[in-house]
MIGUKOL-360848 format. One record per residue (C-alpha): x, y, z. Coordinates in pm, 1 decimal. Layout:
<atom px="X" py="Y" pz="Z"/>
...
This chain:
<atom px="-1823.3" py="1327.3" pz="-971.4"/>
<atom px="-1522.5" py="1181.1" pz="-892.5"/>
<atom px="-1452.7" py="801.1" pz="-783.2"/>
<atom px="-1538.3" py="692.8" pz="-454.6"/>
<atom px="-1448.8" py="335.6" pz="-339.3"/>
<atom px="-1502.1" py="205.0" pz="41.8"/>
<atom px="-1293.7" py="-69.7" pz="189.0"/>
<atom px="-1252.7" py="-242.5" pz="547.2"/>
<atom px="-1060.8" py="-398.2" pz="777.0"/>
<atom px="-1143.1" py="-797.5" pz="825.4"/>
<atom px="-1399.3" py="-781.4" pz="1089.4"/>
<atom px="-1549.7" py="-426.8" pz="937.1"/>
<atom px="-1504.2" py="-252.2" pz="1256.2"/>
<atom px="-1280.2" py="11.8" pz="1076.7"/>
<atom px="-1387.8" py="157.4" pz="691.7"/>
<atom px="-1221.9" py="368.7" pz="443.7"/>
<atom px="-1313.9" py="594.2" pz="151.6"/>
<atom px="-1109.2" py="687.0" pz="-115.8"/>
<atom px="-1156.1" py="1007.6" pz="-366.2"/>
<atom px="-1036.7" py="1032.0" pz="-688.8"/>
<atom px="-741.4" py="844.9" pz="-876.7"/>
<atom px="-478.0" py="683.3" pz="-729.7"/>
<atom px="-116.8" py="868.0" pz="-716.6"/>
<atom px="4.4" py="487.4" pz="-832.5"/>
<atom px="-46.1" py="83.6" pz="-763.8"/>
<atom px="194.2" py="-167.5" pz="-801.2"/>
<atom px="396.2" py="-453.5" pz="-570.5"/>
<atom px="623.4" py="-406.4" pz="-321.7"/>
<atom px="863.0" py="-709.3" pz="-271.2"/>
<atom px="1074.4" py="-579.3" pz="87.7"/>
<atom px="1120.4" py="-773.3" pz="349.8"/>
<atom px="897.5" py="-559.3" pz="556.7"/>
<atom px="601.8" py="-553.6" pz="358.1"/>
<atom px="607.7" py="-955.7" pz="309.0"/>
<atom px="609.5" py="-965.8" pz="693.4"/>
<atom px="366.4" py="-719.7" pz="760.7"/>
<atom px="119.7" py="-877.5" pz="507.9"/>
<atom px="201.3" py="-1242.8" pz="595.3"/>
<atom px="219.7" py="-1297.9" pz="190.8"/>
<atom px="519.7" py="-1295.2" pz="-45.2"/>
<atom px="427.5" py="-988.8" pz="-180.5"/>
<atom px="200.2" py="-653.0" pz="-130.7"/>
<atom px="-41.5" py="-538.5" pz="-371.7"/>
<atom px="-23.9" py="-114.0" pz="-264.3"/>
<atom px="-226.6" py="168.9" pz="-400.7"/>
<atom px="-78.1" py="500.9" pz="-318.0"/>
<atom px="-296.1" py="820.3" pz="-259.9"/>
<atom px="-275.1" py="1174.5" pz="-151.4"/>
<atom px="-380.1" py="1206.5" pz="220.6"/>
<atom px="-663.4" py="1450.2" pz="138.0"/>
<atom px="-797.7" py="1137.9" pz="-89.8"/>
<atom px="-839.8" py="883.6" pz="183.6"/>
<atom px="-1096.5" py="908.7" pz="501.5"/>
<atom px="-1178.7" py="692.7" pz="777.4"/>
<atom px="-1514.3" py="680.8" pz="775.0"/>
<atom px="-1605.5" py="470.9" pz="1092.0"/>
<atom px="-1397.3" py="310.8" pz="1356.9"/>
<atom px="-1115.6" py="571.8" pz="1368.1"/>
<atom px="-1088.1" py="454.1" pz="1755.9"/>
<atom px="-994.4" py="141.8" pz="1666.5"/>
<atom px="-724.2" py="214.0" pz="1438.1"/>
<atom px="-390.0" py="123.7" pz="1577.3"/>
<atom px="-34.9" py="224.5" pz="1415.9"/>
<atom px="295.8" py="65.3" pz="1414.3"/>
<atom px="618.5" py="243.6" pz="1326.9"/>
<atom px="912.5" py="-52.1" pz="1229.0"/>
<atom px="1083.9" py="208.1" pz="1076.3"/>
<atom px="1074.6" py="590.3" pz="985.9"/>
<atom px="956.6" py="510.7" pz="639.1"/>
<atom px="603.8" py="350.7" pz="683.1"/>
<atom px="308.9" py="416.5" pz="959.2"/>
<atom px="124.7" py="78.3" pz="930.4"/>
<atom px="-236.6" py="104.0" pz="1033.6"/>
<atom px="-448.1" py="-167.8" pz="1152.8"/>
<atom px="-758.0" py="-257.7" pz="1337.7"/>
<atom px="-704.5" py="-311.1" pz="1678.6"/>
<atom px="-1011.1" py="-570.5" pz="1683.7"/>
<atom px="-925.6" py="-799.1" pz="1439.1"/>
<atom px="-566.4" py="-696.4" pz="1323.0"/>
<atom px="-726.1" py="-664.9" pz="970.6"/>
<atom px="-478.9" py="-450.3" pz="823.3"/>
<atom px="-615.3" py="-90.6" pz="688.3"/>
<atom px="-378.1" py="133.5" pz="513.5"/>
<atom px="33.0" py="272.6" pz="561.7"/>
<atom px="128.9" py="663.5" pz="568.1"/>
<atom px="466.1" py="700.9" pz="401.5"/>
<atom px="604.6" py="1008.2" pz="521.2"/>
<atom px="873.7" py="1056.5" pz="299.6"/>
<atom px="682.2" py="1084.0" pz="-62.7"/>
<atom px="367.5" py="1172.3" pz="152.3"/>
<atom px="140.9" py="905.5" pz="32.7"/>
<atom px="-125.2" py="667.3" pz="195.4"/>
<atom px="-101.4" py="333.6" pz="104.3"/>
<atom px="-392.1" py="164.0" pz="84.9"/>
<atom px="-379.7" py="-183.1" pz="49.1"/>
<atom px="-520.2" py="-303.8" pz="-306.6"/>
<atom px="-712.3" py="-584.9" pz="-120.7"/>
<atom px="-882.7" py="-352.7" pz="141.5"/>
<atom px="-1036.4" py="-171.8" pz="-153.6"/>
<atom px="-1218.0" py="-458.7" pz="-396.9"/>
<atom px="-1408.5" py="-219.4" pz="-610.1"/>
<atom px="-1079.1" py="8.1" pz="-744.0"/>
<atom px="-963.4" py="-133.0" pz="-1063.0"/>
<atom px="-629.1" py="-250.5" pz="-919.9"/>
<atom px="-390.0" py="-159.1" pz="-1236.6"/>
<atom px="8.5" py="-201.5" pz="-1127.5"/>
<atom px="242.1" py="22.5" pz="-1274.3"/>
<atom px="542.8" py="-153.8" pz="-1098.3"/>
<atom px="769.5" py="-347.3" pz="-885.8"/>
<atom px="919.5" py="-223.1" pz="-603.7"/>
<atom px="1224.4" py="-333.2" pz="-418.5"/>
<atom px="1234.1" py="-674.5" pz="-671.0"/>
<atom px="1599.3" py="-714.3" pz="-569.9"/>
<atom px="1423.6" py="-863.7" pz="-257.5"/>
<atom px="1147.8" py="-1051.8" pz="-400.8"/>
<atom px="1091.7" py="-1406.2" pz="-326.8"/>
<atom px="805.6" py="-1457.4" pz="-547.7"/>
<atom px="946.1" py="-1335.9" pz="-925.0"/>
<atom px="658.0" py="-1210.8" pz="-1112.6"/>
<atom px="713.8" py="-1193.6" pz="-1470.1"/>
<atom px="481.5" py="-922.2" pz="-1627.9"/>
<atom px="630.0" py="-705.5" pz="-1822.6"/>
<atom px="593.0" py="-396.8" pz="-1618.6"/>
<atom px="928.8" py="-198.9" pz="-1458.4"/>
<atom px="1102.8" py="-383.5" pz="-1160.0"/>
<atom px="1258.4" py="-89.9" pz="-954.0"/>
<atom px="1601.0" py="-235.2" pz="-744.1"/>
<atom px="1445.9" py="-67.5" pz="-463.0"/>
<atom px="1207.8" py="250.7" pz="-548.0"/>
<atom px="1187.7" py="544.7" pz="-787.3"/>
<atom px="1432.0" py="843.6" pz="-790.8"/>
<atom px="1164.5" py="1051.9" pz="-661.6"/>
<atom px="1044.4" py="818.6" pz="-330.6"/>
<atom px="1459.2" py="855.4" pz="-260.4"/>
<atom px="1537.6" py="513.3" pz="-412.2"/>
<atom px="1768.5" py="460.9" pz="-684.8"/>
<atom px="1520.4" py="424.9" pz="-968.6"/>
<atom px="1760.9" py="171.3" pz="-1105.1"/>
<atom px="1556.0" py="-143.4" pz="-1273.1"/>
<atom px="1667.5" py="-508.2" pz="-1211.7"/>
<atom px="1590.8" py="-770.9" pz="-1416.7"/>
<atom px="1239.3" py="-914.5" pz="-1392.4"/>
């Protein structure tokens, strides 16, 4: 049987499940996510649409599109936010923190030429993102 691991939004009006393995985790340092998440930097776990399901409160969810790249989802309740589509690689982001019981396990930095919060690790920091999300897949130093 394959993993299953439920999450929420803050007030629990909205819950996920995820299937299976991740596609990836990591941090994302961009502007955009630091504002979205009110933090200095987003823990994200990526997964293939057919892995994630809302499993109650789907009429709550809300989206907002800042730009063409992410389709931010959150509960229109409690503003808890839920999960991001990415259109582009085709991934749902599911926020690490929305998730507890997945193992969260980063594999990398993303855009760390942004970061205001340097996180010294060990692990890749991509300029922006991987070759194959249409980044550069050029690292910075960490």
């Amino acid at each position: 049987m394959a993993d299953t691991h439920t999450g929420q939004c803050y007030c629990g009006a909205v819950e996920i499940e995820v299937t299976g393995a991740p596609a990836g985790m990591g941090y994302c340092h961009c502007e955009s996510c630091r504002h979205h998440s009110a933090g200095p930097v987003n823990a994200f776990t990526l997964w293939d649409p057919g892995a994630v399901r809302v499993t109650k409160g789907e009429e709550h969810i809300r989206q907002y599109n800042k730009t063409v790249n992410s389709d931010r989802k959150s509960c229109a309740l409690c503003g808890g936010h839920v999960m991001a589509g990415h259109p582009g690689p085709g991934l749902i982001d599911v926020y690490a923190a929305v998730i507890p019981s997945a193992a969260f396990t980063p594999g990398l930095h993303v855009n760390y030429a942004e970061t205001v919060l340097p996180i010294k690790d060990g692990l890749p920091t991509m300029g922006n993102f991987p070759s194959e999300f249409g980044g550069s897949g050029e690292l910075v130093p960490e």
